[in-house]
N, C-alpha and C positions, 0 to 999 in steps of 0.2 A: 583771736577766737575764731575756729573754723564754721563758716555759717551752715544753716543744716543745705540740705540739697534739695533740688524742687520737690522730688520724690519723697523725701522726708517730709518736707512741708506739710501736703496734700495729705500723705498718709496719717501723720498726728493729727491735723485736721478733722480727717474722715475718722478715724481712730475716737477720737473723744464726742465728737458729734454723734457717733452711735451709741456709745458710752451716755452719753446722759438721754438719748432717744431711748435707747433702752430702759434705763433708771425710771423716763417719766412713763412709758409702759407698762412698766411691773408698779409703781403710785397709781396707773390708771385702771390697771389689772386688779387689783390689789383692791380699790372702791367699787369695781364693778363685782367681784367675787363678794364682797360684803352686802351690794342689794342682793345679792344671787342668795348669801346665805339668812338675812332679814326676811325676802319672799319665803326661802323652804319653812325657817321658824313661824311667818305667821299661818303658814297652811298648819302646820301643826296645832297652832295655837287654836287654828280655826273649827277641825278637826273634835278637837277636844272640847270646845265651847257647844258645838253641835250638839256632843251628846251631854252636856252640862244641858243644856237647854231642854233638850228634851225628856231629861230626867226631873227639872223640878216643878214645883208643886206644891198649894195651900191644902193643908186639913181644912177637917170641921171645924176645930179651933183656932182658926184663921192662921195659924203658923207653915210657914216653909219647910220644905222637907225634899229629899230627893227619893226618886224612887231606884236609881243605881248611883254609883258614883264614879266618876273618871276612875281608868285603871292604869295608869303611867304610874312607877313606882314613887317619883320625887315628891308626887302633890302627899306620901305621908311622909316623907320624911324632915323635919324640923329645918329650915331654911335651904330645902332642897333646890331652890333655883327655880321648879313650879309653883305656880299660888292663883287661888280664886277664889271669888267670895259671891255673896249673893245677898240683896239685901233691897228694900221699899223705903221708900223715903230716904236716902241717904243714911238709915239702919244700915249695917252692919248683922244680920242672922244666920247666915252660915257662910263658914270658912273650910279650907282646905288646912289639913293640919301641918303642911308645910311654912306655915304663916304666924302658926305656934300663937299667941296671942294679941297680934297684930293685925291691921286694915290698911289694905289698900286705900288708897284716894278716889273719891267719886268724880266719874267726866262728866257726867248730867249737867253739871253747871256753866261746860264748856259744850253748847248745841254741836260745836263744828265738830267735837271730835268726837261723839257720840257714831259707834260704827265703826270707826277707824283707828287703826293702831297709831299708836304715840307713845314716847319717852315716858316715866315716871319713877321716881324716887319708889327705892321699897327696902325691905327689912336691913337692917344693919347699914342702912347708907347705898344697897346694892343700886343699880341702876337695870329698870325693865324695861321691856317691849311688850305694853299691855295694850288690848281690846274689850271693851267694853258692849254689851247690848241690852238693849230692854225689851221684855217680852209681855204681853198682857194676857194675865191667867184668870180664868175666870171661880168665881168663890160664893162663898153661901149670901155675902155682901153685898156683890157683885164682880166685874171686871177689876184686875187690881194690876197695876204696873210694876213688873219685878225686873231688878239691874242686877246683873251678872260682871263681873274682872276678873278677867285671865290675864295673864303677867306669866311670861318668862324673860329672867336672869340673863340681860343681855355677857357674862361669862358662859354662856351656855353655848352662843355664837362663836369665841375665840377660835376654840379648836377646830371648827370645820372651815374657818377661814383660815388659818396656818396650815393646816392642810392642802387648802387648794393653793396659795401660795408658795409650799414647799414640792407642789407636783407642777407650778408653771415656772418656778425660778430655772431648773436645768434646762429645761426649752428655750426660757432667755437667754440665756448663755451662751447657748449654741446658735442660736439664730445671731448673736453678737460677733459670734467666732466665723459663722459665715459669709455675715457681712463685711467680717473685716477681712478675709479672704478674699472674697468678690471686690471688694476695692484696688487690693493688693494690684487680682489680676485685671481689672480696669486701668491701673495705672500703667502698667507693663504695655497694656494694651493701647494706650493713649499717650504715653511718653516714649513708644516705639517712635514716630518720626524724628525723636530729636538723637535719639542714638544712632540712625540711620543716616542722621547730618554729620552728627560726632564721627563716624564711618567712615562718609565723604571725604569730611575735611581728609581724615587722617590717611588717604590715599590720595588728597593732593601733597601733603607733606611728606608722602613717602613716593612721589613722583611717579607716581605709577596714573593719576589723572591732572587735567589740566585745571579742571572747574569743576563746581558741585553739580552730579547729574542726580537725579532719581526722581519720584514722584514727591509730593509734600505737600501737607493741608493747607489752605486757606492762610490759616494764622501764620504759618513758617516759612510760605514760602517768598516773602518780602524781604524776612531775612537771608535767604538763600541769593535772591538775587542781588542784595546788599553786597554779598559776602563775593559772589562771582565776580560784580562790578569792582570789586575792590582788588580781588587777584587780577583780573584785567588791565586796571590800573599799574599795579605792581608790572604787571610781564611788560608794561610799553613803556616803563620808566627803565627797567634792565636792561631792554632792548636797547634805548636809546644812549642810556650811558657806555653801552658794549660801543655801539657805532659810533659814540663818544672819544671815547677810547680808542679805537682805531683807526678814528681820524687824525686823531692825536700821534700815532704812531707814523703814522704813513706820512703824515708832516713834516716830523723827526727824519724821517731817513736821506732826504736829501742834504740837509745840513750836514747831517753825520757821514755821509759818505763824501762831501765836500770837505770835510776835517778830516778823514782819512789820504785823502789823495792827496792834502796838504803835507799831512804826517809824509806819504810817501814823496815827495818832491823834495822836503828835509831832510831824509834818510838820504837822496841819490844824491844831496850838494853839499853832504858828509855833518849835517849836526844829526847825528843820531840819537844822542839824546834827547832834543827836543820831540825827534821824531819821537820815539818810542813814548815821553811823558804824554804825548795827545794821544797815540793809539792808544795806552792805555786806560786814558777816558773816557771814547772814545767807545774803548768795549764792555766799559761800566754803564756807562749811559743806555748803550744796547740791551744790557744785560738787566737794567734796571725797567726798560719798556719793556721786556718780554715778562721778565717780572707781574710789569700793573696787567697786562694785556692775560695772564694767565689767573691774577688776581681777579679781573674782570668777569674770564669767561669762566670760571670757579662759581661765581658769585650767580651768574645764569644760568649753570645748567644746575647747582644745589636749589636753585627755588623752583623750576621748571621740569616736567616730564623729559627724562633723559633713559637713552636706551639702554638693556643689559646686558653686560660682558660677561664674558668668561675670564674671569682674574686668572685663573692656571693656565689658560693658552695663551694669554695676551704676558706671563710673565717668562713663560718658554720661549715666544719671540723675543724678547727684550734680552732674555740673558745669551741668546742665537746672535742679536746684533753686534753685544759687549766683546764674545767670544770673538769676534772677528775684526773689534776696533783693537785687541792684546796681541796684535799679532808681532812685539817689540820683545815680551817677557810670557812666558807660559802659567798663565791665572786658572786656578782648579775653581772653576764655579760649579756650588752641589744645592738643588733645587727639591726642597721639600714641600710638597702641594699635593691636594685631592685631586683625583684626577680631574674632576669638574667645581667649579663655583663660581656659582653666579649672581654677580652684585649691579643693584639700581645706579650706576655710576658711568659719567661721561670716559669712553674709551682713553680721546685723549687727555682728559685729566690722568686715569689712572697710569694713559704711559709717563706724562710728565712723572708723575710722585715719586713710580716704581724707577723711571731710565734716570731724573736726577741721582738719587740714591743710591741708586747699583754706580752710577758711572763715578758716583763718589768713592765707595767703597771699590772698585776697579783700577782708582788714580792714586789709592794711597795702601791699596794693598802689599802685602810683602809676597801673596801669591794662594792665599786660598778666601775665599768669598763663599759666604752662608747664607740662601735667600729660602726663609718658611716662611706658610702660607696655610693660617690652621684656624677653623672655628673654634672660641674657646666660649662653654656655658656659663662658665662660672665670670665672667667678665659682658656674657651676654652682648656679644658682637665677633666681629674677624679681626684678629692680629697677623700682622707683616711683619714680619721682624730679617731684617740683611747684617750680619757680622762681617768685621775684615781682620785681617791678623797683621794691619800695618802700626805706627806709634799709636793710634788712639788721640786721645785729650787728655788736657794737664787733670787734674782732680780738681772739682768743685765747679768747672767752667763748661762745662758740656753746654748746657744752653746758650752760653755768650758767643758761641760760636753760629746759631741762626739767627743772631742778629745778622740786616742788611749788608753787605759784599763784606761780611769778617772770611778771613782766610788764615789756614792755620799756619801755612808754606808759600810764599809768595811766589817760588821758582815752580810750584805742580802749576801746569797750566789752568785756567779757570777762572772764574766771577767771582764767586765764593757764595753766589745768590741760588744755588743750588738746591740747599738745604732751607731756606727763608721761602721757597717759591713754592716746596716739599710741602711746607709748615702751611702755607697760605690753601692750598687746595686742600689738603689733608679737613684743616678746620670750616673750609666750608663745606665739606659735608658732616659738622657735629662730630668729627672725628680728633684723637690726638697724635702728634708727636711726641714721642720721648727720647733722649740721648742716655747710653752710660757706655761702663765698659763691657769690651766684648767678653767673652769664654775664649775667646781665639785671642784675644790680648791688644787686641785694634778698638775700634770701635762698634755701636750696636746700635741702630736705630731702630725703634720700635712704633708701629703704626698700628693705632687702635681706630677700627670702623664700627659705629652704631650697626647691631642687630636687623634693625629695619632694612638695610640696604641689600639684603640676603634675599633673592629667590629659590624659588624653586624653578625647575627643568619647564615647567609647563608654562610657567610666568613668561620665561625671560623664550620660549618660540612665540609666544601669540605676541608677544611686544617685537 
């Protein structure tokens, strides 16, 4: 299972986090627009009780009466959602006919809510926002204490609360959508130092730097210099195995030239064949340190900053050299190349890869040699490809032939480490080899190089 990426992380993170910051916003929106629309209703309510108030009134006959009556049309109509009543003693004497034959409930029994609006059961089960007051009217008696309840139909509140909820939802939304944008570019903005590492690295692995340079926060940059220390490391561990290795070599050569001189002492006191079985040890054993020693320096200059050639001029020398080691048989060599291209690769590696090769295809030609030299997209990197038009390979064994000193002809002069040494530098730089037949009827090798190793013209002067 691929795990998400940091950026993914953080973004679903931040993503749902606003996601229910939102949610509980439009819940807190949502109760605050309901005091908002509780306050409009009781000024209404309040409103209206005013001029209740100031309209009622005892007769001579000690009865209640109004001298106007509220003019909102629901207090007449039959469970209109308004209601109020007016009544002494917990009497019941006048009603709104909205209320049709029914009573409100008296707060008088409740001191605290007298004045204040409160909850209350009303017709049908409804549920109100009623206020209550009492006023003292004076009578033929004397002073007399009159209760008034106004009640509205807490449905009467829905719709102006779905309203304001349906004119603050698009605003959430959007204020969602810009937070989650503003995140987006907060990340980009704060996961810029590690692409800028990703960067680094990937121009020390395209040898064009030694170590990671640039600026880098606080948090990154311990890993940066983790990372330096560690290619440092690497470069002194190369280093040493190169000087390894060539110490190793430079050790070999006296012995080796001490078994040549032998060979030659055998050859002048006439065992020839001894002689020749050591020389030709002799020049395996040579053949086989030039070998490690190219496998070596392969190996250092693919992990370290190396400079940039020009593959077409550096393979016009090469086939200028060959042309003038044929001087026994007349060899057509025909050179197909850009006029310029310029690849992140050690000179002389390239000439070992290219001069084994040609000088293979040169030893077993029948007399014409094909060397191209062409960016291909569709394979996204550079192909080499050299043709000869001599025997070729049997079918099916092309590659058992760069196995270590195989030879196809034991009389062409040679190692046969040629193509093995080809193979070894080729693949350290991420590159391949491939063997088949030619179009010329000889043989074809074919050299694929990674993309990355490509300059451009500006690259390869400032390096």
């Amino acid at each position: 299972m691929t795990p998400f990426s940091l950026r993914g992380r953080l973004l679903l993170g931040s993503a749902v986090a606003i996601i229910v910051a939102t949610f509980l916003a439009g819940v807190g929106i949502n109760a605050i627009s309901g005091l908002a629309v509780r306050a409009l209703a009781l000024s209404e309510i309040d409103e209206e009780l005013r001029v209740l108030l100031a309209a009622v009134d005892i007769n001579s006959s000690n009865q209640l009466f109004l001298d106007d009556t509220p003019t909102d049309s629901r207090f007449g109509i039959p469970n209109g959602g308004f209601y109020w009543q007016v009544g002494r003693n917990g009497n019941v004497e006048l009603r709104s006919q909205s209320l049709w034959e029914q009573n409100l409930p008296w707060l008088r029994s409740r001191p605290r809510d007298a004045g204040r609006a409160t909850d209350m059961k009303g017709p049908n089960g409804s549920h109100l926002l009623a206020v209550e007051r009492s006023i003292s009217i004076p009578s033929a008696t004397g002073d007399q204490m009159v209760d008034i309840v106004m009640a509205l139909d807490n449905r009467e509140l829905a719709p102006a609360r779905w309203r304001f909820f349906y004119a603050m939802a698009p605003s959430l939304g959007v204020l969602s959508a810009a937070l989650i944008v503003a995140v987006i570019a907060f990340l980009r903005y704060g996961l810029r130092p590690l692409n800028d590492l990703r960067a680094a690295l990937m121009a020390v692995q395209e040898r064009s730097a030694r170590k990671i340079t640039g600026q880098f926060p606080r948090e990154v940059q311990p890993l940066v210099d983790d990372l330096n220390g560690l290619l440092a490391s690497r470069e002194t561990q190369l280093t040493q195995a190169r000087a390894r290795a060539g110490d190793l070599a430079h050790g070999l050569k006296t012995p080796l030239a001490a078994l040549e001189a032998t060979a030659r002492i055998l050859s002048e006191e006439g065992m020839s064949e001894r002689a020749a079985a050591i020389q030709t040890e002799v020049s395996r054993m040579e053949a086989q340190i030039k070998r490690t020693l190219a496998q070596t320096r392969a190996s250092l200059a693919a992990a370290h900053t190396v400079g940039v050639m020009d593959a077409s001029a550096d393979l016009q020398k090469i086939i200028s050299v060959m042309r003038r080691l044929s001087t026994e048989r007349k060899i057509d060599f025909e050179l197909a190349a850009p006029p310029e291209m310029w690849l992140a690769i050690d000179e002389a590696d390239f000439a070992d890869i290219t001069g084994n090769l040609i000088d293979n295809a040169r030893k077993w030609t029948a007399g014409k040699v094909k060397v191209r030299l062409s960016q291909v997209p569709e394979l996204e990197g550079v192909e080499l490809c050299i043709e000869d038009d001599g025997p070729g390979l049997p079918e099916d064994a092309e590659m058992a032939f760069i196995r270590r000193g195989r030879r196809l002809d034991e009389s062409i002069a040679g190692t046969g480490f040629g193509l093995a040494i080809a193979k070894d530098l080729v693949e350290a730089y991420d590159g391949k080899l491939t063997l088949a037949r030619s179009s010329l009827g000889g043989l074809s090798v074919t050299v694929n190089l990674p993309a990355r190793l490509v300059k451009d013209k500006q690259t390869a002067l400032e390096n």
